[in-house]
C-alpha positions in Angstrom: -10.9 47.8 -16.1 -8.6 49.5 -13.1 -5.8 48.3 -12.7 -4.8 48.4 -9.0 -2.4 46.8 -6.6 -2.3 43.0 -7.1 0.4 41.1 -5.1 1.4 39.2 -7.9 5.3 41.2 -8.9 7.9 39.7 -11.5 10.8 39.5 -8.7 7.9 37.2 -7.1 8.5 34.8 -9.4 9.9 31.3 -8.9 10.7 28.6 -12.2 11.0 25.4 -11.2 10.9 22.0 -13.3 11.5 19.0 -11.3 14.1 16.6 -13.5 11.8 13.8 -15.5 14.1 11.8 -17.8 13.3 12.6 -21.9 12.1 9.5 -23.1 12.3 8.1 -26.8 8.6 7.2 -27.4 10.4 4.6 -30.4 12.4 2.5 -28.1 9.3 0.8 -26.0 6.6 -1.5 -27.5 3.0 -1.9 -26.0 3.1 -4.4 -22.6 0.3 -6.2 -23.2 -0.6 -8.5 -26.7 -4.7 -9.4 -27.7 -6.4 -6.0 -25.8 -8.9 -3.7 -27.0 -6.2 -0.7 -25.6 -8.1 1.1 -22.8 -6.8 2.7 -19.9 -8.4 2.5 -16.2 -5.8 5.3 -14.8 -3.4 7.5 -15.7 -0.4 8.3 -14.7 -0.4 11.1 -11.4 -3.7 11.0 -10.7 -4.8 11.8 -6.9 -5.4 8.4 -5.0 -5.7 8.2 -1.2 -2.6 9.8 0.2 -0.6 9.1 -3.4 0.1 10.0 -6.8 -0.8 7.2 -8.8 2.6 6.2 -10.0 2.1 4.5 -13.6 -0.7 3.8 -15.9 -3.1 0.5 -15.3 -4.2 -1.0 -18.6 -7.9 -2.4 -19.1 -7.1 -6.5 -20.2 -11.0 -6.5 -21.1 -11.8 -8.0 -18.0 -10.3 -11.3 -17.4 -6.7 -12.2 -16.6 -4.4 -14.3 -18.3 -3.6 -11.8 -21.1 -0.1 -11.7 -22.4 2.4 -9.5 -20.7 5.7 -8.4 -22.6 8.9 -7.0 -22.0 9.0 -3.3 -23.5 12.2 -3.2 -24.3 15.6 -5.4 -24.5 17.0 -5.7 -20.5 17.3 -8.3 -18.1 14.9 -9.0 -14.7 16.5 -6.8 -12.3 13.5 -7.7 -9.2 10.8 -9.9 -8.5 8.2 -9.3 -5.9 5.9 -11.8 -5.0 3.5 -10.2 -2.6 -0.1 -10.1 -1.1 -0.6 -6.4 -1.4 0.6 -3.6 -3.4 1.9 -4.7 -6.4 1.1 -8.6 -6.0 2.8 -10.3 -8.1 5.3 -7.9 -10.1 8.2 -7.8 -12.1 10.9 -4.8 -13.1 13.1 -5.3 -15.9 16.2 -2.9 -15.8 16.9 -1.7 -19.5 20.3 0.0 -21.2 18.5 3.5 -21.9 18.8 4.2 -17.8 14.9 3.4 -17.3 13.4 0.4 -15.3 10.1 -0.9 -16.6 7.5 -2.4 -14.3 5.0 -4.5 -14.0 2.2 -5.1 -11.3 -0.9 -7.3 -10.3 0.3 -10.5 -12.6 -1.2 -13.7 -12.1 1.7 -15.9 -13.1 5.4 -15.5 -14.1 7.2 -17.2 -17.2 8.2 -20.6 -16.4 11.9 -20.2 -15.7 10.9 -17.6 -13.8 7.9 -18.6 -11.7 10.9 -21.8 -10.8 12.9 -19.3 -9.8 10.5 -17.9 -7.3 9.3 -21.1 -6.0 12.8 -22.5 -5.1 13.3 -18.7 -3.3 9.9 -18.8 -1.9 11.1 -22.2 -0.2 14.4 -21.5 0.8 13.7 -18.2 2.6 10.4 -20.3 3.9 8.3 -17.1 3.4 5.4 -16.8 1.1 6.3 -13.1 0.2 9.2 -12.1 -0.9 10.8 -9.5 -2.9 14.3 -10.9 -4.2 16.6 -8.8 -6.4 18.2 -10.9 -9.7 21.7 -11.1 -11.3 21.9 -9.5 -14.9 22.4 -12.2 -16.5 20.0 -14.3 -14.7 16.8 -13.4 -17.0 17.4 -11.6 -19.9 14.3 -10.6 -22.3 14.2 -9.1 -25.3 11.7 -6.3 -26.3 8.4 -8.5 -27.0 9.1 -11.5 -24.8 6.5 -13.1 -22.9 7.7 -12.3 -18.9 4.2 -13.1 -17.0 0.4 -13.7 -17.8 -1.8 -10.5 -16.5 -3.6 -10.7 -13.5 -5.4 -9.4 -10.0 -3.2 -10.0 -7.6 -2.4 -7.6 -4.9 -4.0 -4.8 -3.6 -6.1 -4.7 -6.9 -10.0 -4.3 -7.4 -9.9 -5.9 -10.9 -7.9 -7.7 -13.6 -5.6 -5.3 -15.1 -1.8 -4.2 -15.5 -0.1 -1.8 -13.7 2.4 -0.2 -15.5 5.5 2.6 -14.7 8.5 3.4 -16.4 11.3 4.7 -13.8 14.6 6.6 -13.6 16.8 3.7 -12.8 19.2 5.6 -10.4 16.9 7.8 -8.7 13.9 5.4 -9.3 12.0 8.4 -10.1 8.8 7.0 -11.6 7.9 9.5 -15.3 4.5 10.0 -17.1 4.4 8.1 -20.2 1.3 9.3 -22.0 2.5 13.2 -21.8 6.1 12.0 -23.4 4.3 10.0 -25.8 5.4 6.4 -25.0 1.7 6.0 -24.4 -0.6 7.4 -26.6 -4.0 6.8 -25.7 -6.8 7.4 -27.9 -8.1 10.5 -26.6 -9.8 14.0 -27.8 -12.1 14.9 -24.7 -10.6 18.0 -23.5 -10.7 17.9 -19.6 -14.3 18.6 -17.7 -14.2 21.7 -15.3 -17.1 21.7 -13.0 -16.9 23.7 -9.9 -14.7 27.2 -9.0 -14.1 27.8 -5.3 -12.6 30.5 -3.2 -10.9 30.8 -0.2 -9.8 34.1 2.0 -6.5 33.4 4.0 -5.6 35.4 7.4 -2.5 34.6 9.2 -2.4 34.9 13.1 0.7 34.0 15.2 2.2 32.3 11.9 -0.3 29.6 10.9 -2.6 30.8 7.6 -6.7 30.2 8.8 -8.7 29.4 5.6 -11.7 31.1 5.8 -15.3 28.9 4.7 -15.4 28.1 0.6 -17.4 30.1 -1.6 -18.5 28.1 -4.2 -19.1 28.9 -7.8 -21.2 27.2 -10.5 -19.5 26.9 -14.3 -21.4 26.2 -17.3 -19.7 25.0 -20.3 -19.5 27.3 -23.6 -20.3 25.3 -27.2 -16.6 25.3 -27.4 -14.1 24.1 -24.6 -14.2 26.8 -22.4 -16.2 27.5 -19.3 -17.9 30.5 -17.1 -19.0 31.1 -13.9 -22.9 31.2 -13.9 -22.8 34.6 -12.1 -22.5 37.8 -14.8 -20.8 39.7 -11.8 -17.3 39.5 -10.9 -16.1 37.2 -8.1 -15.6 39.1 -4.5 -12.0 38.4 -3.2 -10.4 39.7 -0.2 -7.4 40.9 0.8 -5.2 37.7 0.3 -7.1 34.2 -1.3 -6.6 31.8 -3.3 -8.7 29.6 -5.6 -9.5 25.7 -6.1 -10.6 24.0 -9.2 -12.8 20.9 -9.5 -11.4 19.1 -12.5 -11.6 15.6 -14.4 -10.7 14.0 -17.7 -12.2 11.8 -19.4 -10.5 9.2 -22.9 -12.4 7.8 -26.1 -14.4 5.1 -25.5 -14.3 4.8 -21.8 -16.3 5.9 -18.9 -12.9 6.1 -16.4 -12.3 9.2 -14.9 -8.5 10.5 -15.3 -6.5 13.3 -13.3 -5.6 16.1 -14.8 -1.5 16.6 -15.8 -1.1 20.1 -16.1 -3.1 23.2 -14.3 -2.1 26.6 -14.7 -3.7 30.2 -13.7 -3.2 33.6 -15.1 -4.3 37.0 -13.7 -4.4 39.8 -16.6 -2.6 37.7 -18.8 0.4 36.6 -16.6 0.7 33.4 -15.5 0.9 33.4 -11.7 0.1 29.5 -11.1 1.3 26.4 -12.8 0.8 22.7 -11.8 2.3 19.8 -14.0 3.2 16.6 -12.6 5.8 14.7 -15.1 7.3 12.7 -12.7 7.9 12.2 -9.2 10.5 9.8 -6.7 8.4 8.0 -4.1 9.0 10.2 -1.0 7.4 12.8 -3.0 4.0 10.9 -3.5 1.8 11.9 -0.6 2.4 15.3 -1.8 -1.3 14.9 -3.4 -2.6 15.9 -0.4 -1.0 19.5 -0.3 -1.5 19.7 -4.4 -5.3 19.0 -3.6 -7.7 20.8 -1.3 -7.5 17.5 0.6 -11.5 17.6 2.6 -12.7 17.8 -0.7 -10.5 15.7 -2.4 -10.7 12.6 0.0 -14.6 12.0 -0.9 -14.4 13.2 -4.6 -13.8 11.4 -7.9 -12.8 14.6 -9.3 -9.0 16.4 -8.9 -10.0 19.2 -6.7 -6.4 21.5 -7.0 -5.5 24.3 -5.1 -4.2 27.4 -6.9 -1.5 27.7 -4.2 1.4 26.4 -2.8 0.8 25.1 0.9 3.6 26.4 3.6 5.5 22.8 3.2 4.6 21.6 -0.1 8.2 21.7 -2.0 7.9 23.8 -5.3 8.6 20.3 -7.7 4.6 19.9 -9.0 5.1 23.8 -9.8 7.2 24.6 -12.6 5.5 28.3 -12.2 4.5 29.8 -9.1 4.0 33.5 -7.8 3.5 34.4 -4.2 2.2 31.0 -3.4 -0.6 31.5 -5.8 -2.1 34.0 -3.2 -4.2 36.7 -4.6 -4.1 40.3 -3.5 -6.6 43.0 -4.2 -7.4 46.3 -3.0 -10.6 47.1 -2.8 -12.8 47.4 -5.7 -10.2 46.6 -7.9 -11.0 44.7 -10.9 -8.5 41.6 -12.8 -9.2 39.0 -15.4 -8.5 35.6 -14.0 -8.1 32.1 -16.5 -7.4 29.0 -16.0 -6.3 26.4 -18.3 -6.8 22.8 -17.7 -4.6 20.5 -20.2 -4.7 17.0 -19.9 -1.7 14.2 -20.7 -2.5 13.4 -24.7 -2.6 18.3 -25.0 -6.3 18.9 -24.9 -7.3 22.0 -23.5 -10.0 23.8 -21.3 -10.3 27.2 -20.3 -12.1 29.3 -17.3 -12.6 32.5 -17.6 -13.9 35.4 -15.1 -13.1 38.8 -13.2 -12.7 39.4 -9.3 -13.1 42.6 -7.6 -11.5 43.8 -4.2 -14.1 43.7 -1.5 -14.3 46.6 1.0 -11.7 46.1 4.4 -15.3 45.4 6.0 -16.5 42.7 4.2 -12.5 40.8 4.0 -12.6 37.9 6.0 -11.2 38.5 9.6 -9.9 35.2 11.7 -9.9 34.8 15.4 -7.4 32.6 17.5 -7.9 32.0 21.0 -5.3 32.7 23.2 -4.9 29.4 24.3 -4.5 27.9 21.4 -2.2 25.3 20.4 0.7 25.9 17.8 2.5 23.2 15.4 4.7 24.2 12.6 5.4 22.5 9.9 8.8 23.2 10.2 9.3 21.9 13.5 9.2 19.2 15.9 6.1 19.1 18.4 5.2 17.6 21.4 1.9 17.6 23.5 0.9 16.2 26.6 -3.4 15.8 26.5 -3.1 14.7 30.2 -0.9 12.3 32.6 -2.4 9.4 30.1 -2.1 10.6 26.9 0.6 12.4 24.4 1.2 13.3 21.3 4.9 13.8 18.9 4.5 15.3 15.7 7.9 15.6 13.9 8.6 17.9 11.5 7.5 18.0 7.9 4.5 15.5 9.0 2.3 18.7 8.3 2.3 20.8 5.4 1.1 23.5 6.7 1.4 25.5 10.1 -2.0 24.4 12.2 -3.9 25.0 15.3 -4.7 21.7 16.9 -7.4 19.8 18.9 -6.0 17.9 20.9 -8.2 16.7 24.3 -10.2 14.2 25.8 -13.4 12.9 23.0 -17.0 12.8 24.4 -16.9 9.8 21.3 -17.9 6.4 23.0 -16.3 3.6 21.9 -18.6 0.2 21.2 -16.9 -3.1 20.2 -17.8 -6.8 21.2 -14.7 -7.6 19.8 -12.4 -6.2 22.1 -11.8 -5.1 25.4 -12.0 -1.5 25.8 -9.1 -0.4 28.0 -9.1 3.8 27.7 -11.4 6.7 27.7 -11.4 8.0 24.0 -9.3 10.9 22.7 -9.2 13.6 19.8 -5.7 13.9 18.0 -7.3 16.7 15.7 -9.1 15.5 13.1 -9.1 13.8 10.0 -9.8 16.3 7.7 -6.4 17.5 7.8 -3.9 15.6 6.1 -0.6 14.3 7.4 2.5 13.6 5.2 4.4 11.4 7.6 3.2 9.7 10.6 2.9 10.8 14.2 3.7 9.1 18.0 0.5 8.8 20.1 1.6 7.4 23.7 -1.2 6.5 26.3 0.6 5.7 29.3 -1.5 2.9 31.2 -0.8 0.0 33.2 -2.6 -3.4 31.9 -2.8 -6.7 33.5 -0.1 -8.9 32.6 -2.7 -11.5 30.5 -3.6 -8.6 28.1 0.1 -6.9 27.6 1.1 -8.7 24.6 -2.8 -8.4 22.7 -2.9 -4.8 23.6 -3.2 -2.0 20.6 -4.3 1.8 19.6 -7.6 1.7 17.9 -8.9 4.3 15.7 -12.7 5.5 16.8 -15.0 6.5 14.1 -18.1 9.2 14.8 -20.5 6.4 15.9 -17.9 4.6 18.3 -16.7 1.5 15.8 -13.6 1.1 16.5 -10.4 -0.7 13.7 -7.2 -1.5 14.5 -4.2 1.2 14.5 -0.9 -0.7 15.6 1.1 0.4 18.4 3.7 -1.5 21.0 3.5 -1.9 24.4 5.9 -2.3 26.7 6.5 -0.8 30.6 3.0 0.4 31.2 3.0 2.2 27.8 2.0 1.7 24.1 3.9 3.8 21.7 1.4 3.8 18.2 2.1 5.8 15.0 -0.7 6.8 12.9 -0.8 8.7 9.4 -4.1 10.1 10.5 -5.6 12.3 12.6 -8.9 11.4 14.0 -10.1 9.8 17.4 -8.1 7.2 19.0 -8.3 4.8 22.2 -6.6 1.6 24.0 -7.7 -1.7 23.4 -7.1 -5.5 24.1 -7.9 -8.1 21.4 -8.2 -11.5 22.8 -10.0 -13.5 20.4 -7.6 -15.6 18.1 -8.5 -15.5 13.7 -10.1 -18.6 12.6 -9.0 -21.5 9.6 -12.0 -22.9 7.9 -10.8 -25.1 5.0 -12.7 -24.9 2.1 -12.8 -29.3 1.7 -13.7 -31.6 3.6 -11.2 -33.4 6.2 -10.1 -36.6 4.3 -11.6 -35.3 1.1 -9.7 -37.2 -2.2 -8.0 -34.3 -3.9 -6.6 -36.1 -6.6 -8.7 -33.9 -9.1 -7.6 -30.8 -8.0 -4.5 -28.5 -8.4 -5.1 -26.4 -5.3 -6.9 -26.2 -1.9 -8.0 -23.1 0.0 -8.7 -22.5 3.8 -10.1 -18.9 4.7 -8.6 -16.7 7.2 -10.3 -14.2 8.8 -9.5 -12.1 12.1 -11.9 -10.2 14.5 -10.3 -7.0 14.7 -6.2 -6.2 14.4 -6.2 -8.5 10.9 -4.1 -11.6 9.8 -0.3 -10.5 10.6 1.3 -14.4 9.3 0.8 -17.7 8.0 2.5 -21.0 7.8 1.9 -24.2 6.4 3.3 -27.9 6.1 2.3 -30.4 4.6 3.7 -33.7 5.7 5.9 -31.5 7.9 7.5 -30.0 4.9 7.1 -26.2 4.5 4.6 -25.5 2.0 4.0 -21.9 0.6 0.2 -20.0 0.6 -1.0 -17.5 -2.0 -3.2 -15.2 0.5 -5.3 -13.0 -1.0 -8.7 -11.7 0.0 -8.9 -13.5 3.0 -8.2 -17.2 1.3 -5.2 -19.0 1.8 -4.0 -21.1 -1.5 -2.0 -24.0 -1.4 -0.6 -25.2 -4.6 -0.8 -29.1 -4.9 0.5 -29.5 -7.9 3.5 -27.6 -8.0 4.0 -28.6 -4.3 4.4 -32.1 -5.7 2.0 -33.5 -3.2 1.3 -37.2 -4.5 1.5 -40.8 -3.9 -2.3 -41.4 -3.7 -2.2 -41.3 -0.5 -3.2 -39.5 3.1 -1.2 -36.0 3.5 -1.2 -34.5 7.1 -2.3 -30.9 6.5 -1.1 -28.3 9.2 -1.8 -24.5 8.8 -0.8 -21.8 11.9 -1.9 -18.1 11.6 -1.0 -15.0 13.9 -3.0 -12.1 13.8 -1.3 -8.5 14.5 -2.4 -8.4 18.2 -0.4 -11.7 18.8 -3.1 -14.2 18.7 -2.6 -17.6 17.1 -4.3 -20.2 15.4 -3.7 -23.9 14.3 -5.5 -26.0 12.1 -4.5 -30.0 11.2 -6.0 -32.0 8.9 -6.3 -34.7 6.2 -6.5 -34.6 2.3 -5.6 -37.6 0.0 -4.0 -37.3 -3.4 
């Protein structure tokens, strides 16, 4: 094999391990009491725009399992919400770590009063209160809630993280043992693909993927299906389609640690042990994000993106870029390790490819520039602009940014702009961006007027934005196609009883809320003119009877009122005897 020039030099190389508190695996017990121990994530594996940030544990299906305190500590916050988390709790222990707890049904009595007198006296349904040390202390094993599906959940489970307490850095549990899932499937390798690189006027143009086929050996290693040696150009990079799978489940799991060596040396390493929260969306520069998006799989990039910070990469060389002279031959592996140390490994050569055959980019001279590293501004016409700040892209980018030929269609709302394309959604964004549209709009529709989003066949969904002087300033963490709409049509309250219905049998009522367009923003609701509070969650609003103490066999006047996000509202009276 010749060994030629390969842009991968020792005084190229950069260490770096992001700080992950060492955990004692002894000092935690299990959360949860009568499971069968499965897992439906892991910790750090790629979710839309975020890492996932603990571990969610199966409860077999139903709710109402027994949740525990993992250690000795007091309540420290309790969040009682209709998305994210729900209904969680986080228990601040003496070790420095902060336990917590998401998607319960119910709290522990004394604290579920707590929560109801709060709920009341702020007069908001959700709230997220911090607690006193001494106001709920638990011991390692104590009951704190029943398990649920509350929140922005898509099935009974727990959601589980262990955090720094001062940083709030959130740390994987199953690679420092605290977990320890049964698990002896080492991960599942199914695709290789390779990408040239050319840089012109500073921004790096990815050429098309090549895609490889890998068939798996009798052990747990891989090859490409090609015998010959993979043709790189002058400067590339590589992305591996990966999985993991656990004992006796079907879930797939991300990967925790990806590394790549070239003759031996490792030039790439990916691990992710821990991360604080404005580090999350990250994912989508550790991923090759249009493949990513739409796959199950991790799909990881052997490289370090312009703006991607070098925490996920304890090791990294040249930004994972691979250079080659021509008809040069190296030895490339990569070694896929999942969080419980089983390995897989993927083997194969390149060789250089002739300065003919390397892939060449082209940039039009009128092209328009953002760096990542900058702030940038861009005027589509005298109706439209866009401000990108920087660090809202990872990498430097040529936009397209004009005037859509994408008609929008709606008989929900009234359609107020011509359509336009802030680039498109295939790149990722890690902070959000100002779209203004500049427009006068009569003085009936000001206060229901919004930014929609436009999809390829003109449906349109709601994007936010405020306007005010004959403009609407919208953010967006997206890029894609957007216009300027009015939504007119208050959301609607249809109880789920009947008006005067005797509700003496029953602990709770529901009405259902449903908006049109821009979505249900608030809710309110008294009973007997005294504030009651709603449990909303997928589109039914919950009143509790019972612990409302509504009584006294007799008629209750029932009043609910409902905004939606464009500023439309809705009331609703009636009777119900208990």
């Amino acid at each position: 094999m010749r060994r030629g020039y390969i842009l991968l030099t020792l005084f190229l190389w950069v260490a770096t391990t992001s700080f992950a508190q060492i955990l004692d695996s002894n000092y935690y017990t299990y959360p949860l009491l009568a499971v069968k121990g499965y897992y439906s994530a892991n910790f750090g594996e790629m979710r839309p725009n975020h890492f996932h940030s603990g571990i969610d544990f199966k409860t077999d299906g139903v709710e109402g399992k027994s949740v525990v305190a993992v250690a000795d500590g007091y309540v420290s916050r309790v969040l009682y919400s209709t998305s994210g988390y729900g209904l969680a709790l986080y228990i601040n222990h003496p070790n420095g770590t902060t336990s917590v707890y998401g998607h319960l049904s119910r709290f522990r009595n004394d604290i579920a009063e707590f929560v109801f007198a709060e709920r009341h006296r702020q007069q908001r349904s959700v709230i997220d209160v911090e607690c006193k040390p001494d106001q709920f202390v638990v011991k390692r094993g104590d009951e704190i809630a029943k398990s649920g599906n509350t929140g922005s959940s898509m099935g009974p489970h727990l959601h589980f993280e262990i955090r720094d307490t001062h940083t709030q850095t959130t740390l994987n549990l199953i690679s420092q043992g605290v977990i320890k899932p049964k698990d002896k499937i080492s991960p599942l390798i199914q695709q290789l693909h390779y990408f040239e690189i050319d840089t012109l006027q500073g921004v790096p143009i990815h050429s098309v993927p090549k895609t490889y086929a890998v068939n798996k050996n009798a052990d747990n290693s891989y090859r490409i299906q090609q015998n010959s040696p993979i043709k790189v150009g002058r400067k590339g990079y590589f992305v591996v389609e990966v999985s993991d799978r656990k004992d006796d489940c079907a879930n797939t799991y991300g990967v925790y640690n990806l590394a790549a060596q070239v003759d031996g040396k490792t030039f790439f390493e990916y691990r992710n042990d821990g991360f604080s929260f404005d580090l999350s969306r990250y994912c989508n520069a550790v991923a090759w994000y249009p493949m990513q998006r739409k796959s199950r799989n991790e799909v990881i990039r052997l490289a370090q993106l312009q703006g991607c910070p070098d925490t996920f990469y304890p090791t990294i060389a040249n930004k994972g870029l691979i250079s080659t002279n021509a008809n040069d031959r190296h030895s490339i592996k990569v070694i896929a390790t999942d969080d419980c140390g089983n390995t897989s490994t993927l083997e194969f050569e390149i060789e250089g490819k002739p300065d003919t055959e390397c892939f060449v980019a082209e940039l039009p001279s009128n092209a328009i520039v953002a760096k990542h590293n900058r702030d940038f501004a861009h005027r589509i016409n005298d109706r439209v602009s866009v401000i990108i700040p920087r660090g809202a892209l990872y990498e430097n980018t040529t936009l397209d940014l004009q005037p859509s030929e994408v008609v929008a269609q709606s008989d929900n709302v009234i359609i107020l702009s011509p359509t336009y394309q802030i680039h498109n959604d295939s790149t990722p964004l890690h902070k959000s961006i100002g779209v203004v549209f500049t427009q006068k709009v009569t003085p009936n529709l000001k206060v229901h007027t919004a930014m929609a989003a436009v999809g390829a066949n003109g449906g349109l969904s709601y994007a936010g934005g405020n306007y005010r002087h004959n403009r609407l300033v919208g953010r967006t963490s997206s890029f894609g196609t957007y216009c300027l709409v009015a939504d007119t049509i208050p959301p609607t309250i249809t109880p789920q009883f009947e008006h005067r219905q005797n509700c003496r049998s029953k602990s709770r009522i529901a009405l259902r809320l449903k908006d049109n367009f821009s979505g249900i923003a608030s809710y309110n609701a008294w009973i007997d003119n005294r504030w009651v509070a709603i449990d909303f969650l997928r589109g039914m609003a919950w009143i509790n009877l019972a612990t409302e103490n509504i009584s006294g066999n007799k008629e209750h006047l029932l009043r609910l009122e409902t905004t939606d996000n464009c500023g439309n509202k809705t009331s609703w009276e009636g009777v119900i005897i208990r």
